[in-house]
C-alpha positions as a Python dict, from the first residue, in 0.01 Angstrom:
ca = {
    (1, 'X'): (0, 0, 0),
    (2, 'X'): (81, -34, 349),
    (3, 'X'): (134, 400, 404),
    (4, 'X'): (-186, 482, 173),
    (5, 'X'): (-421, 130, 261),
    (6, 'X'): (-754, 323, 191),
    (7, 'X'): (-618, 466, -136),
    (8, 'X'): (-679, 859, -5),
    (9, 'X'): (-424, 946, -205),
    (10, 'X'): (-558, 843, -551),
    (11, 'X'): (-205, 622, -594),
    (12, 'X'): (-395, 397, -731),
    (13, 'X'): (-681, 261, -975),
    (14, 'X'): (-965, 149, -803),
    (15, 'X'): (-1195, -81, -985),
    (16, 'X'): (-1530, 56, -1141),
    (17, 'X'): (-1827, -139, -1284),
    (18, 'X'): (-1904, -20, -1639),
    (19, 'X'): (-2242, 136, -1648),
    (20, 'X'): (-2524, -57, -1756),
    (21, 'X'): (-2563, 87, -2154),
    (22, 'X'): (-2149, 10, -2171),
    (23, 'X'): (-2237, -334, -2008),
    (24, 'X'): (-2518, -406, -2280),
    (25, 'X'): (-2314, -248, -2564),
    (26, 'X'): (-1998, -424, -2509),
    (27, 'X'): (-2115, -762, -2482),
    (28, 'X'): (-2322, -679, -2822),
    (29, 'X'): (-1979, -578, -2964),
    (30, 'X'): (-1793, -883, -2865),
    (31, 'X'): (-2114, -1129, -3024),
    (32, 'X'): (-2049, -952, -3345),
    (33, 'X'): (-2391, -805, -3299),
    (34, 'X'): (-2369, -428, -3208),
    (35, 'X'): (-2488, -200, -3494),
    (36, 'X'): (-2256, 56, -3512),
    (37, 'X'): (-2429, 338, -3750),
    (38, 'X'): (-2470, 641, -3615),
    (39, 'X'): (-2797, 826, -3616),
    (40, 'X'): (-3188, 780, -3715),
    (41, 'X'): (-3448, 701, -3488),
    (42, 'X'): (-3444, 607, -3126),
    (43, 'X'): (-3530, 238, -3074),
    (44, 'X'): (-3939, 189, -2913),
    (45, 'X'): (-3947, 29, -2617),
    (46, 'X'): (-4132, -295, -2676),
    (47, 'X'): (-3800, -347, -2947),
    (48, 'X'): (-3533, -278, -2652),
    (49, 'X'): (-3427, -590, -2556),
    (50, 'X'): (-3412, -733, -2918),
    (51, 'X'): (-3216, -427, -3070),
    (52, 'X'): (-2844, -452, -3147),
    (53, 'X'): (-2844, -89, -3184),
    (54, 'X'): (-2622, 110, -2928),
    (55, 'X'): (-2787, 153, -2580),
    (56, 'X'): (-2781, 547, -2632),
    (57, 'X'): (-3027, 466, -2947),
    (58, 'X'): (-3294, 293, -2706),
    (59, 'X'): (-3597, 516, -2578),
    (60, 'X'): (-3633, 590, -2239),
    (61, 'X'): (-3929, 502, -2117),
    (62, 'X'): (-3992, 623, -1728),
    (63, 'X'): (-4214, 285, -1655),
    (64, 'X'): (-4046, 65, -1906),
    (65, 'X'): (-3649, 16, -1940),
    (66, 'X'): (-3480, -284, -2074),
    (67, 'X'): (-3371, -529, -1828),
    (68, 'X'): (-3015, -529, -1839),
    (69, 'X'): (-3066, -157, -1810),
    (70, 'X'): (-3251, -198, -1499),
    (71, 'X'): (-3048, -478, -1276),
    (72, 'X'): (-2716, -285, -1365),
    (73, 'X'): (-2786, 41, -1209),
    (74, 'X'): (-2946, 287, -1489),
    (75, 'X'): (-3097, 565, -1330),
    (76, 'X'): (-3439, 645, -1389),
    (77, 'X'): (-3535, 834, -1666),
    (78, 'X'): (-3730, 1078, -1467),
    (79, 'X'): (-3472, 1232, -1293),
    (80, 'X'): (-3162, 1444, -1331),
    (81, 'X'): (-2855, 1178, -1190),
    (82, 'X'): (-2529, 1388, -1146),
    (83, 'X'): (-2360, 1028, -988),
    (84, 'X'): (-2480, 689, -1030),
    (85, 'X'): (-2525, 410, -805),
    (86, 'X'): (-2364, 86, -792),
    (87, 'X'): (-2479, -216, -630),
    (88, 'X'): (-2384, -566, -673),
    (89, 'X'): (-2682, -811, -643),
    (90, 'X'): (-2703, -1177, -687),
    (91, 'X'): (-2936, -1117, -994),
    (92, 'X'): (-2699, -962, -1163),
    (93, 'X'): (-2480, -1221, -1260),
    (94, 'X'): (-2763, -1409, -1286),
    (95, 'X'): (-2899, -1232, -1577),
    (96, 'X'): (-2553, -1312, -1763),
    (97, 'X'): (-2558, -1627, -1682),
    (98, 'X'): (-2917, -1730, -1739),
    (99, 'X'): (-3133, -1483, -1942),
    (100, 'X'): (-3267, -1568, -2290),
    (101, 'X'): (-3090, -1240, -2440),
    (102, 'X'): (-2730, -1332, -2333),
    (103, 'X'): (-2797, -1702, -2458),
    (104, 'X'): (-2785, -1598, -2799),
    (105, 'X'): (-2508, -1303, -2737),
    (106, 'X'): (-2270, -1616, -2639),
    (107, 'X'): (-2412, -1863, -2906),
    (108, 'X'): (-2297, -1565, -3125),
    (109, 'X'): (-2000, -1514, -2962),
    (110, 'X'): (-1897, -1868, -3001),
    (111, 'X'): (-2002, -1844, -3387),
    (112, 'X'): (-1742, -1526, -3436),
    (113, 'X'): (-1442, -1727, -3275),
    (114, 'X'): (-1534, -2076, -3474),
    (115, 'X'): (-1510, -1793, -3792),
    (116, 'X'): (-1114, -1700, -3707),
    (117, 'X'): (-884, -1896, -3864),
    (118, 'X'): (-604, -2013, -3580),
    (119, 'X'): (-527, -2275, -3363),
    (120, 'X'): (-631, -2154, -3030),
    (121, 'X'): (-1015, -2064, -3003),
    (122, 'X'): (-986, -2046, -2659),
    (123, 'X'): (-706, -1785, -2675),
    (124, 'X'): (-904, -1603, -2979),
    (125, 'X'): (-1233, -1590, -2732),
    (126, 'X'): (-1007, -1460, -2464),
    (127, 'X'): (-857, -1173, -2657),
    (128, 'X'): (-1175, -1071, -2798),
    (129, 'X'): (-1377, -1014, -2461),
    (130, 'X'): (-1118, -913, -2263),
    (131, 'X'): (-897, -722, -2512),
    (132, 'X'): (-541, -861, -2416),
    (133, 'X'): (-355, -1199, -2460),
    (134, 'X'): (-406, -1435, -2169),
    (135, 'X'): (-67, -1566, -2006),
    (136, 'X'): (33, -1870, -1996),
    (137, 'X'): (-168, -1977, -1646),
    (138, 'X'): (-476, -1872, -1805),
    (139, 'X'): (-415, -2045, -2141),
    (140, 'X'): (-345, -2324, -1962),
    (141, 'X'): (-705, -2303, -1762),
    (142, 'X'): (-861, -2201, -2067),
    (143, 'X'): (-757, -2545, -2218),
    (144, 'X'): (-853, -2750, -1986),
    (145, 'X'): (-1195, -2639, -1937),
    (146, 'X'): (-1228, -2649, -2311),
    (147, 'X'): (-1159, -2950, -2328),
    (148, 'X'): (-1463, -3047, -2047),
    (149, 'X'): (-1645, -2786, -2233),
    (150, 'X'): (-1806, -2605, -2511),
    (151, 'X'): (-1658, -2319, -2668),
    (152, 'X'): (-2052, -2209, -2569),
    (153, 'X'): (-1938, -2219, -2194),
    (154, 'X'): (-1618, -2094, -2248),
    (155, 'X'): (-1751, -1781, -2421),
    (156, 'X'): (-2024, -1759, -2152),
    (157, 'X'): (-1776, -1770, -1902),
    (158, 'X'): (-1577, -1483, -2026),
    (159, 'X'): (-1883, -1249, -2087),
    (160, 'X'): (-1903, -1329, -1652),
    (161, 'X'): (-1571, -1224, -1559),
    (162, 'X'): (-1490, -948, -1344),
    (163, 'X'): (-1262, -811, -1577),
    (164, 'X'): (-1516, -807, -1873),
    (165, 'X'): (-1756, -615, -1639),
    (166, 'X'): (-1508, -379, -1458),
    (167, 'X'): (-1274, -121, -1530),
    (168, 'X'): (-941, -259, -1351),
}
């Protein structure tokens, strides 16, 4: 780190937001939700938001794209985009935090870890979003705020973190 600080030589990994339709799709996939058949018509506009189909299912529409589609950097549909944009905005979080769609993606969530049998739901929503074990600091933290909170939260929590979000 100290003879390459600015990473010029490509030593290292540097972290990358997923793209808005892998944003959308994943946490659909870890709710149990995400319709996985492959195929048949594109999904209309007005049913984007509502769909558990894959994003690359849902219709473009120039003047109308789904939310999440929209705060998380999806270009628009009437131009050719050879490299995409990232910005990090206050809404974004926001949206994952607060909006009516990702209520009932973690209230789903929640529902899929209460349905595996095992002692540790906290450690069962932990492997599912983030696709690894947590160690023992993090099962530790993940206990205790279980035990202040909902599995609800928990799961809400996890569909927030940087490292559900990001490629590390």
């Amino acid at each position: 780190h100290r003879l390459d600080p600015g990473n010029e030589s490509w030593w290292r990994w540097m972290p990358r937001r997923l793209e808005a339709e892998a944003i959308r799709d994943a946490t659909l996939a870890v709710s149990g939700l995400l319709d996985r058949s492959i195929g048949g018509p594109s999904v209309p506009g007005e049913q984007a938001e509502s769909s558990s189909r894959r994003s690359i299912y849902l219709r473009r529409q120039r003047q109308r794209m789904p939310e999440v589609l929209q705060l998380f950097d999806s270009p628009a549909a009437i131009t050719a985009c050879s490299r995409r944009r990232t910005s990090t905005v206050a809404l974004q979080p926001l949206y994952l935090l607060n909006s009516p769609r990702m209520q009932i993606l973690r209230k789903r969530f929640a529902d899929r870890v209460k349905g595996v049998k095992g002692p540790d739901n906290a450690a069962t929503a932990f492997q599912m979003a983030l696709g690894r074990e947590p160690d023992p600091e993090e099962k530790n933290r993940l206990s205790e705020f279980l035990e202040q909170n909902s599995l609800e939260a928990l799961c809400q929590s996890l569909l927030n973190l940087n490292e559900f979000v990001y490629l590390q």
